[in-house]
C-alpha positions in Angstrom: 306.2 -12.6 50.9 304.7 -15.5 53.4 301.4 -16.9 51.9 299.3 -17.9 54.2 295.8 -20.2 53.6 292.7 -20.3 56.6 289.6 -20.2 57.7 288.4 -16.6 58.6 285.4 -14.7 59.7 284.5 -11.4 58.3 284.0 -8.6 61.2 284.5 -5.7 58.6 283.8 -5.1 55.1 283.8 -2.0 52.9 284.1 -0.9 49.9 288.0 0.5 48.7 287.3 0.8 45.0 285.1 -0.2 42.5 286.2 -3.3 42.1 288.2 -4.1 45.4 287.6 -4.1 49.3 289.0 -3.3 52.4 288.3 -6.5 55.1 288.9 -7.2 59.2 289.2 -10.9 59.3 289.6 -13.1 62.4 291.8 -16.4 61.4 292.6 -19.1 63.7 296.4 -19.1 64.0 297.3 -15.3 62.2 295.0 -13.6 64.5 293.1 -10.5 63.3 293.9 -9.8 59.6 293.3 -6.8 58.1 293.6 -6.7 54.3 292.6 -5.7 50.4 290.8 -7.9 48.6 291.6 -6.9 45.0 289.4 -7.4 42.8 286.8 -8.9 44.7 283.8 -7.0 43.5 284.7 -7.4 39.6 282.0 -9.7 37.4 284.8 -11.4 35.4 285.5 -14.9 35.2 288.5 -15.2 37.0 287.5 -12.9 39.8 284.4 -14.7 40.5 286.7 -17.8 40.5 288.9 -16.6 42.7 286.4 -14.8 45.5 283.7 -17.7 45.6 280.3 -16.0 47.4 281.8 -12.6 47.6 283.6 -11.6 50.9 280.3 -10.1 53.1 280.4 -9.4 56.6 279.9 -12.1 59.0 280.3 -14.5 57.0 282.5 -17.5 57.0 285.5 -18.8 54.6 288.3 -19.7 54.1 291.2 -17.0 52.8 294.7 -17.2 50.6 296.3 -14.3 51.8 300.1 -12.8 51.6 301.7 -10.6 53.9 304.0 -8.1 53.6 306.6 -6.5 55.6 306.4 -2.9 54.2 302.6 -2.6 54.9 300.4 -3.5 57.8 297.5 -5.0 54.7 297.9 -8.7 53.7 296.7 -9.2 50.3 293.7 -11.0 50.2 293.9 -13.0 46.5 291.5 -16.1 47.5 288.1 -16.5 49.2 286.1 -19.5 49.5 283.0 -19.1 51.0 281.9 -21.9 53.3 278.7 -20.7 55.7 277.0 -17.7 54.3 275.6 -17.3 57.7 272.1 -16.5 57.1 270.4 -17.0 60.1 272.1 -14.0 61.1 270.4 -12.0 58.4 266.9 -13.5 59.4 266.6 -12.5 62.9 267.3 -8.9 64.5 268.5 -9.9 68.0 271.0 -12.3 66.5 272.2 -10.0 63.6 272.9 -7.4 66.6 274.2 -9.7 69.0 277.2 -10.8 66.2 277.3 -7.0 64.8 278.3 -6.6 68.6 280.5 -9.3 69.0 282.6 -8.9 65.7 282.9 -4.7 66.9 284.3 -5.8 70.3 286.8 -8.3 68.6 287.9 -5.7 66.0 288.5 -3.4 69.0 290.2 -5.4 71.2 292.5 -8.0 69.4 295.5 -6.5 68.4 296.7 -7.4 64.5 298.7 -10.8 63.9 297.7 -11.7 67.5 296.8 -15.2 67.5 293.8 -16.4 69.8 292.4 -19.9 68.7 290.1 -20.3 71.0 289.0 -17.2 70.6 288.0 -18.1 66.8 286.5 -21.3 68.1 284.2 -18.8 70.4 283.1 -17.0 67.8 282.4 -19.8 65.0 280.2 -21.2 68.4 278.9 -18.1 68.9 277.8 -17.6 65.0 276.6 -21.5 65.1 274.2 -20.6 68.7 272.8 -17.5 67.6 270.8 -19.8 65.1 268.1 -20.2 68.0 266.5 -17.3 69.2 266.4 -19.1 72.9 269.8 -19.2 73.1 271.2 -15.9 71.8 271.8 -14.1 75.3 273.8 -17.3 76.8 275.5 -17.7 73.4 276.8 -13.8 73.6 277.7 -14.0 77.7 279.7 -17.0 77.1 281.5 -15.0 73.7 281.7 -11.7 75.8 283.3 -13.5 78.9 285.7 -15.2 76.3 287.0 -12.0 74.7 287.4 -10.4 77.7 289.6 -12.8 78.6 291.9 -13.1 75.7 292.0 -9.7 75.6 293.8 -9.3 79.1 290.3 -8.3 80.9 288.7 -11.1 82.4 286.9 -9.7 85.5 287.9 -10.6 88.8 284.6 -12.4 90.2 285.7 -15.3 92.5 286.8 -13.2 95.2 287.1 -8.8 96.0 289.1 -7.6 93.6 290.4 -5.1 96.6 290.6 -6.9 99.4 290.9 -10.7 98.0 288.5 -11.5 100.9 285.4 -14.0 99.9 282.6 -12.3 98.7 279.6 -12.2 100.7 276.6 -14.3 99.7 274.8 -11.4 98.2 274.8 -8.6 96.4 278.1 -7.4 95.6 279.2 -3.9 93.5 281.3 -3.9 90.4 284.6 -1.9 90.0 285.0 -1.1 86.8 288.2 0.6 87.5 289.6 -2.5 88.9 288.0 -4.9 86.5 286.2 -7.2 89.2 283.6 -6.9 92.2 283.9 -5.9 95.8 281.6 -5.8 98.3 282.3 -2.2 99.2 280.0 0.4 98.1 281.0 3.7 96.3 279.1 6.0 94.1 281.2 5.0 90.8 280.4 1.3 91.2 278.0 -0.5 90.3 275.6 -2.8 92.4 275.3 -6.9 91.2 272.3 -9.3 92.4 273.2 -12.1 93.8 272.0 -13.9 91.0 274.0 -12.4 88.7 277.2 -12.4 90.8 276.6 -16.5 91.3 276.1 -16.9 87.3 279.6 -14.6 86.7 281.3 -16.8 89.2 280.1 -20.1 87.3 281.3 -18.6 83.9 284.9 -18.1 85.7 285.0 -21.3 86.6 284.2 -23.2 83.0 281.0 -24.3 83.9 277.5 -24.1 81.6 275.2 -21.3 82.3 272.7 -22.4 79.9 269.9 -23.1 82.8 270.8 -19.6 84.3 267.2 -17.4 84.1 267.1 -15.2 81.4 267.0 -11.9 83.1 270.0 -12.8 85.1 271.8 -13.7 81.6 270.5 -10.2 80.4 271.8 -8.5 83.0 275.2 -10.1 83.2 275.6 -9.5 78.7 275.0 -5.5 79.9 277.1 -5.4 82.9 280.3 -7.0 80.6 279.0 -4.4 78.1 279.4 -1.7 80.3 282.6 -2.8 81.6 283.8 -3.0 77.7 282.4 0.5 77.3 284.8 1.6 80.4 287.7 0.0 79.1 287.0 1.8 75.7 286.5 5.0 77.1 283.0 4.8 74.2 280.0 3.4 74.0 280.2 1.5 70.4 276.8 1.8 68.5 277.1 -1.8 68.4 276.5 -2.1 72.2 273.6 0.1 72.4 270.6 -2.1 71.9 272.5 -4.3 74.6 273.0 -1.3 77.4 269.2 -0.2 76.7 267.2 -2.5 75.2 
């Protein structure tokens, strides 16, 4: 029964009992973690001991876990709470934008995958979202991260058909072939220049924090769509992004 001791963020919580839950945890070397906290929800000395600041989603701590190979739950027996993450609670755009963000990672990391800097993304994410000016940069540069540990990351620096350079302009998106073209078809979807030049600085590891706003808007809905593709569902999560 391997224990195992890290810092986690909650991206699901609910209730399995009275007096225990069920939790989706993102850790930095065990991946996603999904497990039962027993006893988490009990008023008792020892319980409130163990489970610091109650397990609440979005929230950050750090877990003592166990795992076992006759069940796909680890056993959640520690949690110490270590950023309560208020902020998130105190604004609606950034409460949505990490509601979004922990739904997308819940969906597309598998279990006992491990993606540090993935977790590093998302503990920046959480961190940026604490300024309303910098919530949509903060969730393109999360988005573009998860696609890419995911095995996604679109194909922006040159036609994803063709592998010709892309024209200085506007450009369509396949979302069939995960990257843009500059060929036009009915189920693809046309890019501004503006928002192909800020995807194509994102590719290439450098900040997009100066980009204009409604190019950064545009490029968090066009990855949205393209997650809602490879879903095959539009998450209620993602909603508010695709029509704001």
């Amino acid at each position: 029964m391997p224990r195992f001791k890290e810092q986690a963020v909650v991206l699901r919580s609910a209730d399995w009992s009275e007096t225990s839950q069920l939790v989706t945890l993102l850790t930095r070397d065990h991946g996603k973690v999904r497990g039962l906290a027993k006893g988490s929800k009990r008023m008792t000395p020892s319980s409130v001991a163990r489970f610091s600041g109650g397990i609440e989603l979005l929230t950050v701590g750090q877990i003592l876990g166990v795992t076992r190979p006759t069940t796909e739950l680890a056993t959640i027996t520690e949690w110490d709470l270590q950023d309560d993450c208020l902020h998130l609670r105190h604004s609606l755009p950034a409460q949505r934008a990490a509601l979004y963000a922990a739904d997308l990672t819940t969906r597309f990391i598998e279990d006992h995958d491990p993606h540090a800097d993935l977790f590093g993304a998302l503990l920046t994410l959480i961190d940026h979202l604490r300024n309303a000016d910098t919530t949509q940069t903060a969730l393109l540069n999360y988005q573009w991260s998860l696609l890419t540990e995911a095995g996604y990351r679109p194909r922006v620096d040159s036609d994803v058909h063709t592998n010709q350079p892309l024209p200085k302009r506007a450009c369509s998106f396949d979302p069939h072939a995960g990257g843009l073209t500059h060929n036009n078809h009915d189920d693809r979807w046309r890019v501004r220049a503006q928002t192909v030049t800020l995807l194509q600085d994102l590719d290439r590891g450098e900040p997009v924090d100066t980009a204009p706003p409604e190019s950064t808007q545009r490029a968090n809905r066009l990855l949205a769509a393209y997650a809602r593709e490879l879903l095959a569902t539009e998450t209620e999560t993602m909603r508010w992004l695709l029509n704001p």
